[in-house]
DRENDO-1510 file (C-alpha; in Angstrom, 1 decimal, always signed):
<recs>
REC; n; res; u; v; w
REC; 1; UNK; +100.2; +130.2; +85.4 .
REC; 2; UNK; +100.4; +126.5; +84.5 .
REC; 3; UNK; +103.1; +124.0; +83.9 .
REC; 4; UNK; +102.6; +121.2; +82.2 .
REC; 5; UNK; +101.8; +117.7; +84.0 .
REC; 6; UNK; +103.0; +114.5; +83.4 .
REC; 7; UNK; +100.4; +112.2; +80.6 .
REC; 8; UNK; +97.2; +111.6; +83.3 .
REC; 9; UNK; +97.7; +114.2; +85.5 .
REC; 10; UNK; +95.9; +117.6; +86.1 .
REC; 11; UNK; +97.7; +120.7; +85.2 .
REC; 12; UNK; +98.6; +123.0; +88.3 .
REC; 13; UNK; +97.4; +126.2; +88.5 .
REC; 14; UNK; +98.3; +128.9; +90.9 .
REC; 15; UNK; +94.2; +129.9; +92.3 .
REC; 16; UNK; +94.0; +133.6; +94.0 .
REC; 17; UNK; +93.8; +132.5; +97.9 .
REC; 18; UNK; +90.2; +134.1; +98.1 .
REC; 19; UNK; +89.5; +131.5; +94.9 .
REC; 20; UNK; +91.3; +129.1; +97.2 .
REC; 21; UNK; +88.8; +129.9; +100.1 .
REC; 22; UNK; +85.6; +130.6; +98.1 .
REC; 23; UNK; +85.9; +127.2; +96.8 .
REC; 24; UNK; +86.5; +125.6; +100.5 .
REC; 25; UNK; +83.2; +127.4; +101.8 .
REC; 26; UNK; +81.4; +126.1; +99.1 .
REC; 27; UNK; +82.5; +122.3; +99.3 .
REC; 28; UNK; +82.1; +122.7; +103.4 .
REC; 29; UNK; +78.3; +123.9; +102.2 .
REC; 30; UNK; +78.0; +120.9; +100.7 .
REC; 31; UNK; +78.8; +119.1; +102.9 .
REC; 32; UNK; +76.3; +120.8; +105.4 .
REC; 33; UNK; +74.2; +120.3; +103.3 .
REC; 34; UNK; +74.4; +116.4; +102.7 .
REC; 35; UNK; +74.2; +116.6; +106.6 .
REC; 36; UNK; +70.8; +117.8; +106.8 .
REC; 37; UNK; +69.7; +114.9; +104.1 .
REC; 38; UNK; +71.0; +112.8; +106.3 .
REC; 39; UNK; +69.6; +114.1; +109.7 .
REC; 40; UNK; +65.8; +114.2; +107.4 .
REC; 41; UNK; +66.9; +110.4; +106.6 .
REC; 42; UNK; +67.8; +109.5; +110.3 .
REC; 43; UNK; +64.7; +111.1; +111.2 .
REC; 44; UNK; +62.2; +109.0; +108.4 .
REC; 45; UNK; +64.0; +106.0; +109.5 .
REC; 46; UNK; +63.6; +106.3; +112.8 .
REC; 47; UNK; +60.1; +107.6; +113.0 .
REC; 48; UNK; +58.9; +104.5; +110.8 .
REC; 49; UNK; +60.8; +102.0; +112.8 .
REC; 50; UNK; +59.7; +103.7; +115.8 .
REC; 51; UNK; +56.1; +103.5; +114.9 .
REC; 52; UNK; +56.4; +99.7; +113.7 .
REC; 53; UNK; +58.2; +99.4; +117.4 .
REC; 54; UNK; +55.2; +100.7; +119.2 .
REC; 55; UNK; +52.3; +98.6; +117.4 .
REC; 56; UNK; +54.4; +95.6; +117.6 .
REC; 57; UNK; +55.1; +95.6; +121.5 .
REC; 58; UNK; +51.4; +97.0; +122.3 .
REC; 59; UNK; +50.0; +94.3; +120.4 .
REC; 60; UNK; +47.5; +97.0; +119.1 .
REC; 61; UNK; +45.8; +96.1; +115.9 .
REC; 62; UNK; +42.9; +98.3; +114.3 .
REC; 63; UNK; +40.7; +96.1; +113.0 .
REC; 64; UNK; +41.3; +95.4; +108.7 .
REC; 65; UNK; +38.0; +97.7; +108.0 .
REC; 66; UNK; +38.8; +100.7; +109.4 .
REC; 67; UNK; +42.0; +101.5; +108.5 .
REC; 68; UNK; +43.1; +102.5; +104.8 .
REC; 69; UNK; +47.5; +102.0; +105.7 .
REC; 70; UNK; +48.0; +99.7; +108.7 .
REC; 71; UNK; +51.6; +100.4; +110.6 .
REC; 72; UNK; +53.7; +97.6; +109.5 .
REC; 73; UNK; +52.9; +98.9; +105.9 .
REC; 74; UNK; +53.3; +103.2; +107.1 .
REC; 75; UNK; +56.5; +101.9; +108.6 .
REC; 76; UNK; +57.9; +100.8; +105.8 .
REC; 77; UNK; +57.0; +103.8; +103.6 .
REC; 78; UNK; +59.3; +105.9; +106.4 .
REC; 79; UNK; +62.0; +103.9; +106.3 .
REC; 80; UNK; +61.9; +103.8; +102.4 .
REC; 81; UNK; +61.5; +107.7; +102.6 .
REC; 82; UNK; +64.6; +108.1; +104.8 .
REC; 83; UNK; +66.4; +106.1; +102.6 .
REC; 84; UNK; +65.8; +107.5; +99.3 .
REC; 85; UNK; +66.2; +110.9; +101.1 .
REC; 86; UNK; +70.1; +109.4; +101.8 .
REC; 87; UNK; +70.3; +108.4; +98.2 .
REC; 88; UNK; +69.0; +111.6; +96.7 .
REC; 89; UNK; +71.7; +113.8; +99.5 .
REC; 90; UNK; +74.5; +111.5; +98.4 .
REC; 91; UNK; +74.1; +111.4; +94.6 .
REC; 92; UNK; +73.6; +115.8; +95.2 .
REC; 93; UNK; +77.0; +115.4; +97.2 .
REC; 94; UNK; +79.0; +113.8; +94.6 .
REC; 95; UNK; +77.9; +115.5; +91.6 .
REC; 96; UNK; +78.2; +118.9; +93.1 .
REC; 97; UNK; +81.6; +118.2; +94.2 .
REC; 98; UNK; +82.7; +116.5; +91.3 .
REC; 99; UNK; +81.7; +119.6; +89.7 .
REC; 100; UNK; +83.8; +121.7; +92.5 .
REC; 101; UNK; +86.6; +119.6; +91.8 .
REC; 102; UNK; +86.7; +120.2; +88.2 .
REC; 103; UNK; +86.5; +124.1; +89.0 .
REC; 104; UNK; +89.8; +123.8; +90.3 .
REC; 105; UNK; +88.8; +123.1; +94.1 .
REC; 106; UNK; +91.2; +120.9; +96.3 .
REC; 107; UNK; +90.1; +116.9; +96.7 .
REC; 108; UNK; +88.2; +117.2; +100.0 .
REC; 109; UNK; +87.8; +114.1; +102.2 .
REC; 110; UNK; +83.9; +112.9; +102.2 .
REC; 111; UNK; +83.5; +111.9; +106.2 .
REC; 112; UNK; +80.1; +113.7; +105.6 .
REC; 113; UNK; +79.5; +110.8; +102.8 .
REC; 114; UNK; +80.6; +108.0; +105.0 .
REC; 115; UNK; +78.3; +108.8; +108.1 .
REC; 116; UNK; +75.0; +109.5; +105.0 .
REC; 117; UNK; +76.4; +105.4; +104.2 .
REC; 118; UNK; +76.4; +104.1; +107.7 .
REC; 119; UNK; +72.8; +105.8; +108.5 .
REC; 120; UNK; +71.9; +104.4; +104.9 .
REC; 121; UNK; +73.5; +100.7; +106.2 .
REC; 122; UNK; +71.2; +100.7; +109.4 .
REC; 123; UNK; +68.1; +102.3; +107.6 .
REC; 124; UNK; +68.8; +99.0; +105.4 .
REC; 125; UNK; +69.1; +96.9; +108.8 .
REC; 126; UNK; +65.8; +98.4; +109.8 .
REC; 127; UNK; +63.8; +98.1; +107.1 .
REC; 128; UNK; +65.1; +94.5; +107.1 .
REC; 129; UNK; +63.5; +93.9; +110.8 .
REC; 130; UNK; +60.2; +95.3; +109.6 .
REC; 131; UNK; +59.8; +92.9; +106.6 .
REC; 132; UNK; +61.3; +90.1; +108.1 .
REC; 133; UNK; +59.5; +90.2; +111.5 .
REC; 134; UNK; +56.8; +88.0; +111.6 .
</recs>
């Protein structure tokens, strides 16, 4: 049952409440599931700065021959790993809930979006110290 909405407005429609639920479970899944991106992101970033950390402050250097990827350049490749891993989890996130949404799901608020961002802002910060570092 619809009535109609005012010009640029979605029509109502009454949604059976285990619609009304199925629909919630499945945006809180995605959710969860930008979540693990991001933990797999916080985890590249952190690995690769941690590893760039560690050669830096040990001063130890295997010499240019004998190495094929030295650590400033694996640490880099991390942190770029983590944060395409955010990018991929957040474009995921908003296309599968725009999709929801469109399905007749309720507008959900995207704190799981905003916390993929900030981890996204410091693997930015991060990757910044490991170019930049001399």
């Amino acid at each position: 049952m619809a009535h109609e909405a005012s010009k640029g407005e979605r029509p109502i429609t009454r949604v059976h409440l285990g619609t009304q639920l199925a629909l919630r479970r499945t945006a809180l899944a995605y959710d969860r599931t930008l979540m693990a991106w991001t933990r797999t992101g916080t985890s590249l970033i952190s690995f690769g700065f941690s590893i760039y950390k560690f050669f830096d402050l040990s001063g130890l250097k295997p010499p240019p021959g004998q190495r094929i990827i030295g650590p400033h350049l694996y640490a880099m490749t991390m942190i770029l790993a983590g944060m395409i891993s955010l990018a991929f989890g957040n474009y995921d996130h908003r296309v599968n809930t725009k999709a929801l949404i469109a399905a007749g799901a309720a507008k959900v608020p995207a704190r799981a979006r905003w916390v993929s961002i900030a981890v996204g802002l410091l693997g930015i910060l991060a990757m910044a110290a490991v170019v930049f570092h001399e």
